[in-house]
MARFIZA-34620 format. One record per residue (C-alpha): x, y, z. Coordinates in steps of 0.001 Angstrom, whole numbers, padded with zeros to 6 digits, always signed. Layout:
<pts>
XYZ
...
</pts>
This chain:
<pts>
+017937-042847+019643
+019936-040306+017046
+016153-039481+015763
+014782-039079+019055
+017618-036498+020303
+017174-034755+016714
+013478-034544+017172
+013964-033270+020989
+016657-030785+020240
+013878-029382+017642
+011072-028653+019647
+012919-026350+021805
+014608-024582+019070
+011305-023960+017451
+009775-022837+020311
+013044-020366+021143
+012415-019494+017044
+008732-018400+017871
+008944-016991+021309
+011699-014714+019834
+009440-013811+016764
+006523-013184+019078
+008926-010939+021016
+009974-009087+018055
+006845-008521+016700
+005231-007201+020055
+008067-004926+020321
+007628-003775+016518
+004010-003054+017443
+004572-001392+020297
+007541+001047+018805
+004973+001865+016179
+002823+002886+018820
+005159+004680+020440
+006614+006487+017414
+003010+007510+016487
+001450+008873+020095
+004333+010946+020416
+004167+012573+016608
+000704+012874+017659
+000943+014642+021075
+003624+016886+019628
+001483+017682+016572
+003957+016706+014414
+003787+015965+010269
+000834+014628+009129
-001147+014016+012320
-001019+017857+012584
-003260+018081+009595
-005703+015345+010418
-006459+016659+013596
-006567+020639+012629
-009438+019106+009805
-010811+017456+012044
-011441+019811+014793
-012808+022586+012590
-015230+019630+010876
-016521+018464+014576
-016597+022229+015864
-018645+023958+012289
-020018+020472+011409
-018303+021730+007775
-015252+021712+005984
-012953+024452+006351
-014181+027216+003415
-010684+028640+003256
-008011+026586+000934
-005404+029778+000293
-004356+030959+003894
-000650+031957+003344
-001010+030525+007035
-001462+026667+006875
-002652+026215+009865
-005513+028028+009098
-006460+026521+005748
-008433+023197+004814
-005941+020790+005737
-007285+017704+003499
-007859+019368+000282
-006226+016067-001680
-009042+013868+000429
-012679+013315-000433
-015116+015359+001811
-016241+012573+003860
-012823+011459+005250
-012997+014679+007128
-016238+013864+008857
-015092+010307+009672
-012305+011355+011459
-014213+014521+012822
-015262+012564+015994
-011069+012078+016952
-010766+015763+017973
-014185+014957+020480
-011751+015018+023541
-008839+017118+022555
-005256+016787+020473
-004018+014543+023138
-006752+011757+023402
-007113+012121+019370
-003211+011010+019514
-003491+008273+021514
-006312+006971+019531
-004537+007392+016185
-001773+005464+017469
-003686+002560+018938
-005373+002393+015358
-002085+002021+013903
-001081-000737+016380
-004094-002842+015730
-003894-002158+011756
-000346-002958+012116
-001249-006191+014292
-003928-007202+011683
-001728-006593+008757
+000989-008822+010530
-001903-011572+010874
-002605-011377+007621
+000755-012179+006794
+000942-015079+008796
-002019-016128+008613
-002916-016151+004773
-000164-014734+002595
+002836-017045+003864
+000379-020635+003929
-000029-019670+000509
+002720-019113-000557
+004067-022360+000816
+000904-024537+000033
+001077-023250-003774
-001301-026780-004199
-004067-025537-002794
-006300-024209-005584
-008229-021887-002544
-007295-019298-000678
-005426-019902+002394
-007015-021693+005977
-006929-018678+008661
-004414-020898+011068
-000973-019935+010769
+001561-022620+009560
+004368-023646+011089
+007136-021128+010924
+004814-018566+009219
+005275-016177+012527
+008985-016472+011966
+008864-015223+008141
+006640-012723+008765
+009102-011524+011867
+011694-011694+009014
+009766-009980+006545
+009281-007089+009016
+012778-006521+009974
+013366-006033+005723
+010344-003666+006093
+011364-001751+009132
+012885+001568+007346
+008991+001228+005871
+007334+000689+009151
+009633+004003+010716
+008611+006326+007331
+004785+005158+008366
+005254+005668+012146
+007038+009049+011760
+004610+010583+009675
+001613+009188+011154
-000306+009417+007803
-003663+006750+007076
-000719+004445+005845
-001266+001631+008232
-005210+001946+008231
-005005+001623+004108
-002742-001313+004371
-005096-003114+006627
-008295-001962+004917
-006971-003534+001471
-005292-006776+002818
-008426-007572+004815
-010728-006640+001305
-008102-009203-000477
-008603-011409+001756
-012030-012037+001818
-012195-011805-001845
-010247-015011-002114
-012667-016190+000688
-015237-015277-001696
-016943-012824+000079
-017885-010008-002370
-019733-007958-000581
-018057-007617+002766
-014561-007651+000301
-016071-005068-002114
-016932-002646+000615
-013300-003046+002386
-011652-002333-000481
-014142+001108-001331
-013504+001826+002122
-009473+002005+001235
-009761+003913-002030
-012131+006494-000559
-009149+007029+002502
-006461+007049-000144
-007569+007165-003618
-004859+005144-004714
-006727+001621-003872
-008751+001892-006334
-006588+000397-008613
-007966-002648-006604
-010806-002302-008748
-009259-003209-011699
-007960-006723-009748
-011471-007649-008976
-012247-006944-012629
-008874-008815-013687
-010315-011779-011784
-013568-011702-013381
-015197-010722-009108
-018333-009171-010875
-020068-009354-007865
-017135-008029-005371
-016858-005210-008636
-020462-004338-008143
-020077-003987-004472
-016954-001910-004715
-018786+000700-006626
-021756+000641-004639
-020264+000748-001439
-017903+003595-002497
-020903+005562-004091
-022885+004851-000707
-019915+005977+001699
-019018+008861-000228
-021936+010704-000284
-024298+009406+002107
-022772+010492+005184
-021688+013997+003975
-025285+014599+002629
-026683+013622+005939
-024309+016019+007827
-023397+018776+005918
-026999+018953+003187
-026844+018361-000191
-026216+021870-001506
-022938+022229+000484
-021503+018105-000555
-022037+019194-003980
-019797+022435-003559
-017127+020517-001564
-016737+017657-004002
-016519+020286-006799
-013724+022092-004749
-011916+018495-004469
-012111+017645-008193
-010979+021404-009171
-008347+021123-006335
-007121+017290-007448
-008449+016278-010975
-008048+019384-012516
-005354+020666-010338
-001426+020098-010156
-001643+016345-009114
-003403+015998-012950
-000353+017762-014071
+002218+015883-012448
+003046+017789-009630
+006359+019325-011779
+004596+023235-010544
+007694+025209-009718
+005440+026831-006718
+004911+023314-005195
+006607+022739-002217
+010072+021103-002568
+008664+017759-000827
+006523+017547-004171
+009230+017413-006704
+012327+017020-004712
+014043+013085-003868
+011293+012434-001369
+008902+012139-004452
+009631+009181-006599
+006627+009025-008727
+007226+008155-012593
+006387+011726-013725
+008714+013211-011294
+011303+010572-011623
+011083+011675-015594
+011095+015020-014847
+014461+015188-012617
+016415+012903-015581
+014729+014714-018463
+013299+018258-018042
+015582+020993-018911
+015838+023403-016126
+014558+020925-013430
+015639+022435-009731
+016350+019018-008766
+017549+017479-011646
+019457+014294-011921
+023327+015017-012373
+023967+012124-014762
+021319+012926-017041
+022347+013806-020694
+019370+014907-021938
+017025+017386-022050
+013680+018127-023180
+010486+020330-022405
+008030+019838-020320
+005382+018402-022621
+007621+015859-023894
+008656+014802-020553
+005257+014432-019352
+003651+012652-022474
+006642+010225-022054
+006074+009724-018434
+002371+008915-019049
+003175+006661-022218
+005478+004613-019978
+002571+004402-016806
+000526+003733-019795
+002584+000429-020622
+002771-000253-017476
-000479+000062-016119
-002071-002236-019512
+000566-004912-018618
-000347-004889-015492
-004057-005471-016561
-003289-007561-019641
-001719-010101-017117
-003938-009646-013992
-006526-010697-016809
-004630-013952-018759
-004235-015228-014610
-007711-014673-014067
-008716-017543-011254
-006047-019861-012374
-003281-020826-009858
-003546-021251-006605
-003516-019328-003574
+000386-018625-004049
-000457-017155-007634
-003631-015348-006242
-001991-013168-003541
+001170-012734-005376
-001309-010790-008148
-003103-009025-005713
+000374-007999-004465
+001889-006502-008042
-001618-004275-008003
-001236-003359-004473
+002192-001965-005113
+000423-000311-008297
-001207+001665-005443
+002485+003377-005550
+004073+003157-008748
+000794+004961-010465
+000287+007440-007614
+001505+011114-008773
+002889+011042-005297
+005405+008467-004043
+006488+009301-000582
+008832+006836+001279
+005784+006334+003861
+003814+004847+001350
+006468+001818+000878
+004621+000211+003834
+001844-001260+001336
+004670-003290-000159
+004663-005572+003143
+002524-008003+001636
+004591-009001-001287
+007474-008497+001137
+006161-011328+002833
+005227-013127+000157
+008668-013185-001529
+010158-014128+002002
+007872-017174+002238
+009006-018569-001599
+012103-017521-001092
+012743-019519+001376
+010484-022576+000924
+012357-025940+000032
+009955-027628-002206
+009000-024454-004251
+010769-024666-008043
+014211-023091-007654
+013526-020800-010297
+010430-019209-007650
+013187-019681-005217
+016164-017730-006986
+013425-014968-008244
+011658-014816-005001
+015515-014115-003646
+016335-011526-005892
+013240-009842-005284
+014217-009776-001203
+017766-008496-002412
+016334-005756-004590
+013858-004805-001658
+016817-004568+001226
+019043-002680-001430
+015832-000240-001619
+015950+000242+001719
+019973+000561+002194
+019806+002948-000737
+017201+005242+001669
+019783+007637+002756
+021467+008587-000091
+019253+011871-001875
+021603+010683-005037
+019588+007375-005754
+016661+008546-004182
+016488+011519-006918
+017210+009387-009422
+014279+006782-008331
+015685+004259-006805
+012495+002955-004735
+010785+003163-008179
+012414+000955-010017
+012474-001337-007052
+008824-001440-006967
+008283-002542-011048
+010813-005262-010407
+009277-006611-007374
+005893-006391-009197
+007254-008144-012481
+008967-010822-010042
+005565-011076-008522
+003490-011216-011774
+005732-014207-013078
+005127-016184-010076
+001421-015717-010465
+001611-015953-014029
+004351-019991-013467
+001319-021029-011005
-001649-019874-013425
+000184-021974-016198
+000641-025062-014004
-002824-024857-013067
-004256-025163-016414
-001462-028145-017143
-003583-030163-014662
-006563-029538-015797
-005902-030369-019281
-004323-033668-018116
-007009-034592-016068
-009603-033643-018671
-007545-036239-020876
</pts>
């Protein structure tokens, strides 16, 4: 009878649990939603520039010639973007600013709904079914709905950032978890092209390309290229000629490769936002603690050095980084299982931040993923404690991130930065535990 009342009493409290995730969720969706049509409507931050580029692309079928109006309003609002993400979002500004915001925010709430799926559906079974040697089953566990609820409300500073500055954020979150996933579903091609699609939006996913390589996805590799040569050119060829592609990619690599994001963005004419607290990248970071004369510099700091030296220290230590990052990805290979497999993917998705020349608190939304992912070990019984204390301090070190948000003091001195290596070392051993477990069993069973 004492098991039957326990058993009764816990249907109803699991379905209170999940009608009460469900709510919050919805109402997370729906804020973001919110948040974003009216930024939109208002022209406000980024959606301002979106839509100004992409009016003048679907009025001139061109890009804007002019990139040095002292009025920015009237200059090429995307300069740090390939060509062609201009012409794909040319067709938004078809029926005016205000039916171009309300579509921009209903593609937020279904990237943010997807990403959320994604979470529930894939990232938390595997990270609770660390057994199974393939990639998660697309049906939801029991209880994953309820992490990934909890996982959002660490992330919601993250999901705010996004919503206020109504940037591609969301859409590149859900264009790389979706290529992820069907990676591990072995799908190359449809996974290859996913993930070109994100790193010719952003740029910074293309660090994905180095996971695929890390995992030995030759094919998915292949794809990625192909798809991102395809997409790149091919429409802008078609629209705007040959001749006039050629001169607008030239204009983006003089503008971004060879321009001040090359140089690390420490130009004392760049706008504050570029070198100030809001940017947290490891060349600025280094710049603010080490260069001597820095307008923002770090009060603590006692040293000081040119600007050479801080640079070529910056990049040694991205360097390091960046090769570890690699070195591992590479020793995990397909070993593990799903847990290890999307807790890699997840140290080189937040490599999409902590390599970027620019790291803006709206970017910290990519970290949801291995948000979710340290939720799920974190608090899953019958993982090793060690992935259970790690896993914890990883969630600590991610809500002291986002407690530390309004103070300029720890932003300036990089506070979100050095929360994203740890969470991606904390991530990497977890992978790295699962990946040496794996190959345990298949020496013993070899035997």
């Amino acid at each position: 009878m004492n098991n039957g009342g326990a058993i009764a009493h816990a249907r109803p409290t699991g379905a209170v649990s999940r009608r009460l995730a469900a709510a919050f969720l919805i109402w997370l969706a729906a804020s973001v939603g919110v948040i974003s049509a009216w930024r939109g409507l208002n022209l406000k931050f980024d959606f301002q520039h979106f839509y100004l580029d992409a009016a003048y692309t679907w009025e001139h079928e061109a890009l804007n010639p002019d990139l040095d109006n002292p009025d920015k309003t009237l200059r090429r609002q995307l300069p740090f973007y390939l060509p062609v993400v201009s012409l794909a979002i040319a067709p938004l500004a078809a029926g005016g600013p205000q039916a171009a915001a309300l579509l921009w925010a209903a593609l937020h709430v279904a990237c943010l709904a997807y990403c959320l799926r994604v979470a529930a559906a894939r990232v938390i079974p595997a990270m609770r079914s660390p057994s199974d040697s393939r990639a998660a089953s697309d049906a939801p566990v029991a209880g994953a709905w309820m992490l990934t609820a909890l996982a959002a409300l660490a992330s919601l500073p993250a999901m705010y950032e996004a919503a206020k500055f109504n940037q591609v954020s969301f859409i590149t979150l859900a264009l790389v978890a979706a290529g992820v996933a069907a990676v591990l579903r072995r799908q190359p091609v449809s996974g290859g092209a996913l993930l070109a699609a994100a790193a010719i939006l952003k740029i910074l996913p293309g660090i994905m390309l180095l996971w695929l390589i890390a995992r030995r996805e030759w094919r998915a590799g292949a794809w990625f290229i192909v798809w991102g040569l395809v997409l790149t050119i091919l429409p802008c060829v078609i629209v705007f000629g040959w001749e006039a592609t050629q001169r607008y990619h030239h204009e983006w690599v003089e503008y971004n490769v060879q321009g001040a994001p090359a140089r690390g963005l420490v130009d004392d004419t760049l706008d504050e936002h570029f070198v100030d607290r809001r940017n947290q990248s490891i060349e600025i970071v280094a710049a603010r603690w080490l260069l001597d004369g820095h307008a923002h510099r770090v009060g603590l700091s006692p040293v000081s050095l040119d600007e050479p030296t801080v640079m070529l220290l910056a990049r040694g230590l991205k360097g390091l980084l960046l090769l570890a990052l690699i070195a591992i990805g590479w020793h995990i290979g397909h070993a593990g299982g799903a847990r290890g497999q999307w807790c890699l993917a997840g140290a080189f998705m937040l490599g999409m931040l902590v390599f970027s020349p620019l790291l803006r608190q709206y970017y910290l939304i990519w970290a949801f993923p291995a948000v979710a992912a340290l939720t799920a070990a974190a608090l899953d019984n019958r993982a090793a404690r060690s992935i259970r204390t790690l896993s914890m301090a990883g969630l600590v070190v991610w809500l002291l991130g986002m407690a530390l948000w309004m103070l300029e003091s720890a932003r300036s001195a990089g506070a979100h930065l050095l929360m994203l290596i740890v969470i991606g070392a904390i991530l990497l051993w977890i992978a790295l535990h699962d990946a040496r477990l794996s190959r345990i069993a298949l020496r013993e069973s070899a035997r």
